[in-house]
C-alpha positions in Angstrom: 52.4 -41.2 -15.8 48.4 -41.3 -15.5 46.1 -39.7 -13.7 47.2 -36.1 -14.5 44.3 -33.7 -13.6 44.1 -29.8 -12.5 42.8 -29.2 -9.3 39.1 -27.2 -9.8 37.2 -25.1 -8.2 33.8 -24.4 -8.6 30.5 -26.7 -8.8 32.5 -29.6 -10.6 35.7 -31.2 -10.0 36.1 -32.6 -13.4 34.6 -29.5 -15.6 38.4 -28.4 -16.4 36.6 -25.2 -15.3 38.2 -22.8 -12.8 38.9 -19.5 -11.3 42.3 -20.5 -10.0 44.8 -18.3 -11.5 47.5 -20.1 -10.5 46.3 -24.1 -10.3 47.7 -27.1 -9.3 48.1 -30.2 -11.1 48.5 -33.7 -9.7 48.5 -37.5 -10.7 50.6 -40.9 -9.8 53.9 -41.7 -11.4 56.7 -44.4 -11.0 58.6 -43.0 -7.8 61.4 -40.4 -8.2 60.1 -39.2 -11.9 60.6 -35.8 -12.9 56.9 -34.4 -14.5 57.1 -31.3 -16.1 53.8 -29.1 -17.0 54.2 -27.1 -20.0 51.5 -24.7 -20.2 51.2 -20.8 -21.4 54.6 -21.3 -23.3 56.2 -22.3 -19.4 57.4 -24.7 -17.5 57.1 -26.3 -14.2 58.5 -29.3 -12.7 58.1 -31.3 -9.8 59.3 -35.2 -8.6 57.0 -37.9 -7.8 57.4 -38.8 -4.4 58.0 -42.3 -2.8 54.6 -43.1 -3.3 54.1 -42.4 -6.6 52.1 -38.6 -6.0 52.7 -35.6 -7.4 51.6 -32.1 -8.0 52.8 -28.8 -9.3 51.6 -25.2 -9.8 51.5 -23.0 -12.8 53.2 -20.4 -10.7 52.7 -17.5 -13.1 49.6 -16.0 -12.6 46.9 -17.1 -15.7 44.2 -14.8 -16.9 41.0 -15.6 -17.9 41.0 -17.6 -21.0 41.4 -21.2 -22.0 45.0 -22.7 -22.2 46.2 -25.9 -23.6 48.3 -27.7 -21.7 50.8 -30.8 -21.2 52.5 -33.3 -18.9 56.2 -34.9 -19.7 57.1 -37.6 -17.1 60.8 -39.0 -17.2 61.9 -41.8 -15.0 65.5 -42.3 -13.3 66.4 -44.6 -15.8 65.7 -41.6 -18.5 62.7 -43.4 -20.2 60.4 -40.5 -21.4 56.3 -41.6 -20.8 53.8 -40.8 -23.6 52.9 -37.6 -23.2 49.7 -36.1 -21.7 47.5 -33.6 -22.9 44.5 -31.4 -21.8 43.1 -28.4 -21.8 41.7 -25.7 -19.1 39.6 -22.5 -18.5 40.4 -20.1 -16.2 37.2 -18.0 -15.5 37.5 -15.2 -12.6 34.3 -12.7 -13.9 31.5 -13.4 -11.3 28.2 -15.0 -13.2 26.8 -12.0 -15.5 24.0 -10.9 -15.7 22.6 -11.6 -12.4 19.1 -9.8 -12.0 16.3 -11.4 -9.6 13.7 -10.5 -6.5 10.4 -10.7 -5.2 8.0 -12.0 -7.8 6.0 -9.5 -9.2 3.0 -12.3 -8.9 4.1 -12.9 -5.1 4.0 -8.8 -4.4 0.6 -8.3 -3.6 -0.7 -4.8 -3.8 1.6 -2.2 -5.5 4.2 -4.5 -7.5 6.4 -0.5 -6.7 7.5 -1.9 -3.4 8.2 -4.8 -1.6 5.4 -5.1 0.6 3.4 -8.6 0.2 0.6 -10.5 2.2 2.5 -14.0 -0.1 3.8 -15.6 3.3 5.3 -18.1 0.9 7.0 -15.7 -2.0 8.7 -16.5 -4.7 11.7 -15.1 -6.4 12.6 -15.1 -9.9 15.2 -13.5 -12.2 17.9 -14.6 -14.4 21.7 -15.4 -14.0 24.3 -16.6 -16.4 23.7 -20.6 -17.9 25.0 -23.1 -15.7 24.8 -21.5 -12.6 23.3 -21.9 -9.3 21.5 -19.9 -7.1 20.6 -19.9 -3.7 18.2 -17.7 -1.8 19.2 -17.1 1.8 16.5 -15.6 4.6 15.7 -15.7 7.7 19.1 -17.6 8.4 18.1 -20.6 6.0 19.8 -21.4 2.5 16.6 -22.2 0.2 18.6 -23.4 -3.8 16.6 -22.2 -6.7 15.5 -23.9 -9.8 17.9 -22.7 -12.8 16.5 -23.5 -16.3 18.7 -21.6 -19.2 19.2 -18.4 -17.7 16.1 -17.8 -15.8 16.0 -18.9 -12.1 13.0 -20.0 -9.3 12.8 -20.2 -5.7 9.6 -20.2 -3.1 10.4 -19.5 0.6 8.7 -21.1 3.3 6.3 -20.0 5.2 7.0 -16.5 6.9 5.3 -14.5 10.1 4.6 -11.0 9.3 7.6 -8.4 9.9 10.3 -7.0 7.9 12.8 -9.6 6.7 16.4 -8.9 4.7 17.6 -11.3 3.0 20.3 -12.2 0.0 20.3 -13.8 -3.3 23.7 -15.4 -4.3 24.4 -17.0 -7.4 27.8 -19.1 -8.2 29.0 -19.7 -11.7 30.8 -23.3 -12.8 33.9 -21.8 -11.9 33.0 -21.3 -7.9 32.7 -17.1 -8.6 29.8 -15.8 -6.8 27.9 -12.0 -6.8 25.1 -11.2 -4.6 22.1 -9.3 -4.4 21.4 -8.1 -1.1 17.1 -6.6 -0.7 14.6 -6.5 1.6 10.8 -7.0 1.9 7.8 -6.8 4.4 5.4 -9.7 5.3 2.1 -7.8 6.0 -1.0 -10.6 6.3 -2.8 -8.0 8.7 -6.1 -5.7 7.6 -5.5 -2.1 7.7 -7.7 -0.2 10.3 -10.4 2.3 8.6 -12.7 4.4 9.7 -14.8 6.6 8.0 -18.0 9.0 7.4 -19.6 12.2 6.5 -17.4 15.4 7.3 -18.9 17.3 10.3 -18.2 20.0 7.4 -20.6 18.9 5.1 -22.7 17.7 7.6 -25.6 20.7 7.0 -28.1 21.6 9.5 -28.4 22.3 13.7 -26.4 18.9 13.9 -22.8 18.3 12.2 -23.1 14.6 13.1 -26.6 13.1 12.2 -25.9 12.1 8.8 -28.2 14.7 7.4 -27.2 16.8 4.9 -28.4 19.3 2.2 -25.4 19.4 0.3 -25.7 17.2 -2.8 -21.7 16.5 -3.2 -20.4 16.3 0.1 -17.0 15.5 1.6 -16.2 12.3 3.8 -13.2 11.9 5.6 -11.7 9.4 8.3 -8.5 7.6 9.1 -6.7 4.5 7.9 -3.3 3.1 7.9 -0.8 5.3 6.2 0.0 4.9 2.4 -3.7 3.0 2.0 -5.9 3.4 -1.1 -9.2 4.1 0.3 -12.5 3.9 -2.3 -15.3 5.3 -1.1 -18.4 3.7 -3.1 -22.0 5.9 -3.6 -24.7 6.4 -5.7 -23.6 4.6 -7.8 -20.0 5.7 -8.2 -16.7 5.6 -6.6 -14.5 7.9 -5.3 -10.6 7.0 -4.4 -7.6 8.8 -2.2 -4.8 7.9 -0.5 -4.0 7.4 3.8 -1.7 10.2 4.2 1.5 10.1 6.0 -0.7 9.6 9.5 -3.2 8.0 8.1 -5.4 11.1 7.2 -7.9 10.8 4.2 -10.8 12.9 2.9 -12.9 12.6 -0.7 -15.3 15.0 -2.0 -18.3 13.0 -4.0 -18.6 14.7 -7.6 -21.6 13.3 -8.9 -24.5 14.9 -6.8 -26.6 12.9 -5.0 -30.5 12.8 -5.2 -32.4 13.2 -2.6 -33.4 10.8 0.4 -31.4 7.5 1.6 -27.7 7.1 0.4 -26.2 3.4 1.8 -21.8 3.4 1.0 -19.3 1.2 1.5 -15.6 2.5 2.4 -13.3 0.2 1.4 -9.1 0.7 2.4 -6.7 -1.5 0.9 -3.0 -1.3 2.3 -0.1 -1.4 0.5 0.3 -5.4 0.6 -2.6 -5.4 -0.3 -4.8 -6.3 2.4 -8.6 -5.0 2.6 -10.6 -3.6 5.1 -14.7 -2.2 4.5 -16.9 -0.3 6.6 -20.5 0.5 5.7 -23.0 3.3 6.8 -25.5 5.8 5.0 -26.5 9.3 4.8 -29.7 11.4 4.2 -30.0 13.8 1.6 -32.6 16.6 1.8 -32.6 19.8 -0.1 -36.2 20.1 0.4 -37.2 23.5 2.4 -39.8 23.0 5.3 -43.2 22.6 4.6 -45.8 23.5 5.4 -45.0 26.5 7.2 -47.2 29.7 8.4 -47.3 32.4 10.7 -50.1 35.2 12.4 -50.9 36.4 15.3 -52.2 33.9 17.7 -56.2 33.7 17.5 -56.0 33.8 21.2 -53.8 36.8 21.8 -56.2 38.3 18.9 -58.5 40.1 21.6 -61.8 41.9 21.0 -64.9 40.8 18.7 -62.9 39.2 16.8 -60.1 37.3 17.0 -58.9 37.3 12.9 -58.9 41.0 12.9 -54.8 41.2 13.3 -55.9 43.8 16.6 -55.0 43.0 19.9 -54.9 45.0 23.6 -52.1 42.3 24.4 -48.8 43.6 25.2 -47.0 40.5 25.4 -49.1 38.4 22.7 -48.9 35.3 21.1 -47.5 34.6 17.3 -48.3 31.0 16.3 -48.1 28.9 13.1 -47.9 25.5 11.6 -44.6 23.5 10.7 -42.7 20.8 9.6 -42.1 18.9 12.5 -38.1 19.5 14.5 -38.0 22.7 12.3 -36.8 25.4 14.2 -38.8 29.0 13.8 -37.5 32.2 14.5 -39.4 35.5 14.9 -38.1 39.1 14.9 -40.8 41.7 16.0 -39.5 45.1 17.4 -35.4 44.4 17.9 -36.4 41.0 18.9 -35.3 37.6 18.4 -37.7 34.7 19.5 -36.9 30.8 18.5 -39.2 27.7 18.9 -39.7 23.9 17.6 -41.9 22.4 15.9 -43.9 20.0 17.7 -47.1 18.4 16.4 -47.3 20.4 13.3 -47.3 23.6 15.2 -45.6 26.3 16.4 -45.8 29.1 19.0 -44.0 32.0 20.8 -44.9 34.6 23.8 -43.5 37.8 23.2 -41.2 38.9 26.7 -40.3 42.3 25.9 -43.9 44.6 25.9 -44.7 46.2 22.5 -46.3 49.9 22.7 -49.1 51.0 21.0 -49.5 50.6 17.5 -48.7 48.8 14.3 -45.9 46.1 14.8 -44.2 43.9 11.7 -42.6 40.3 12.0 -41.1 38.1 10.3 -40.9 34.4 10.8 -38.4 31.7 9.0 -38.1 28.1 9.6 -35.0 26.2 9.2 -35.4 22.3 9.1 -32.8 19.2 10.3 -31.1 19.1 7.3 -30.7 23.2 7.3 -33.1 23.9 4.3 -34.3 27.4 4.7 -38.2 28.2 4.1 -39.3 31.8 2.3 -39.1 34.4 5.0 -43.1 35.3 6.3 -43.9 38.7 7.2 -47.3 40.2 8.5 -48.7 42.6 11.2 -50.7 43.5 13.9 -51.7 46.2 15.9 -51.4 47.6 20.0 -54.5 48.9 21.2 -54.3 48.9 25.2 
């Protein structure tokens, strides 16, 4: 009798390790001998065939433990062999623990998800000693590196998309658990654009970057979920893409006055970056210098600074910051003009009667700064 070994399952054939409940053994003997196993206080025989092979199943189902076991062998002649001996594990709990995924070092951007620019991740975890484990994606088997209980594997390289994919480990018995998970390859930039709100935009335009207010809002689109940091004077200011890709930020440090460069910068959530850059102008200066009267020419008789005119339809005039825009109100009346040159003038359209009139001119400039409201008066003498 020789040659007496279980049949095994799992990662070795000669481990004595298996998750056969009810294995087989099998050797050589002299042809026609009668083997009996003895194992878990029973019995089972079997007859060596004409060729010397035999096997034979512990029938009765085994649980998970380690049994002692041996082999008897007698011949047709009745001579009894030396007896064998050996031992076995049966093992039928799948490899625990079993923990593993995406790297956090291979998930670029917010380690939260599974989103990663890595075209060649890695995946790490741990699994029971002595087992294997195999990551399998995009319809390729890829075996990790297993040292003690912690586990390695890098994929190849990867296109951008979405892929799903399974990480199976195997104990040296032959069980296996699984992990089944997903991840996005995202190597692409994310769209951004970006500048001051047409809200905080001050001023006869709500798109010429000129502003008055010292803490305004800017605003603009991106892709969805994208951290956006908007970067000026000297500080930055962050949000978030909303679900279509909306942002806005309101700058809380004021800004002085005059030139302010930025940088808008959106960063997805694999972590790919995107920057635009512009400026703004901030003015919170009113108009200057700014005067009104009645126009030296409309101001008719010996002299023309004596505020007395026979004009019905005269002429107000003044100086101005230049592109400010002046409006007078005499007698119901609203009259606007530009300033061109430093200067400014109106001609009254509706007639005035006789007598003392009042008006009142104000000048707004680009940037909607506001000068002190200018009153005076002349008189109708026709």
């Amino acid at each position: 009798l020789h040659d007496a070994l279980p049949i095994y399952s799992g990662s070795s054939a000669t481990d004595r390790i298996t998750k056969d409940t009810t294995p087989t053994f099998s050797g050589n003997a002299e042809a026609g001998t009668i083997v009996t196993l003895n194992i878990n206080n029973k019995s089972y025989q079997t007859t060596a065939q004409s060729n010397g092979s035999w096997s034979v199943t512990a029938t009765d189902v085994l649980a998970d433990n380690s049994y002692s076991y041996t082999l008897d062998a007698l011949d047709l002649a009745g001579n009894q062999a030396t007896q064998l001996s050996g031992s076995i594990t049966v093992d039928t709990n799948a490899p625990t623990p079993f923990t593993g995924g995406l790297d956090a070092a291979s998930n670029s951007g917010s380690t939260a998800d599974t989103i990663t620019k890595d075209t060649t991740p890695t995946f790490t975890g741990t699994v029971e000693a002595d087992s294997t484990v195999v990551l399998i994606i995009n319809n390729q088997n890829y075996p990790a590196t297993v040292t003690g209980t912690s586990w390695t594997v890098t994929a190849p390289q990867l296109v951008d998309g979405a892929y799903d994919y399974i990480l199976r480990a195997t104990d040296i018995a032959g069980n296996s658990v699984e992990l089944n998970q997903s991840m996005v390859i995202d190597t692409q930039a994310p769209a951004i654009t970006g500048s001051l709100s047409t809200i905080s935009d001050s001023g006869f335009s709500n798109s010429d970057k000129l502003t008055k207010v010292t803490t305004p809002k800017f605003n603009g689109t991106t892709e969805a979920g994208a951290t956006v940091v908007l970067s000026i004077g000297n500080q930055s200011y962050t949000t978030t893409g909303d679900g279509n890709g909306n942002w806005s930020v309101d700058v809380a440090n004021a800004l002085s006055e005059g030139n302010q460069p930025y940088t808008i910068t959106a960063t997805d959530l694999a972590g790919n970056s995107a920057s635009i850059n512009g400026s703004i102008t901030i003015d919170t200066t009113a108009p200057t210098p700014f005067s009104a009267r009645l126009d030296a020419t409309s101001d008719t008789g010996t002299s023309n600074s004596d505020k007395l005119t026979k004009q019905t339809l005269p002429k107000i005039s003044g100086t101005g910051e230049n592109g400010a825009v002046v409006t007078v109100n005499i007698s119901g009346q609203a009259y606007e003009t530009t300033v061109t040159g430093g200067v400014w003038s109106i001609t009254l359209q509706t007639a005035l009667s006789d007598g003392d009139h009042t008006f009142t001119a104000i000048a707004q400039d680009a940037a909607g700064n506001l000068t002190s409201t200018l009153t005076d008066t002349f008189k109708v003498d026709t």
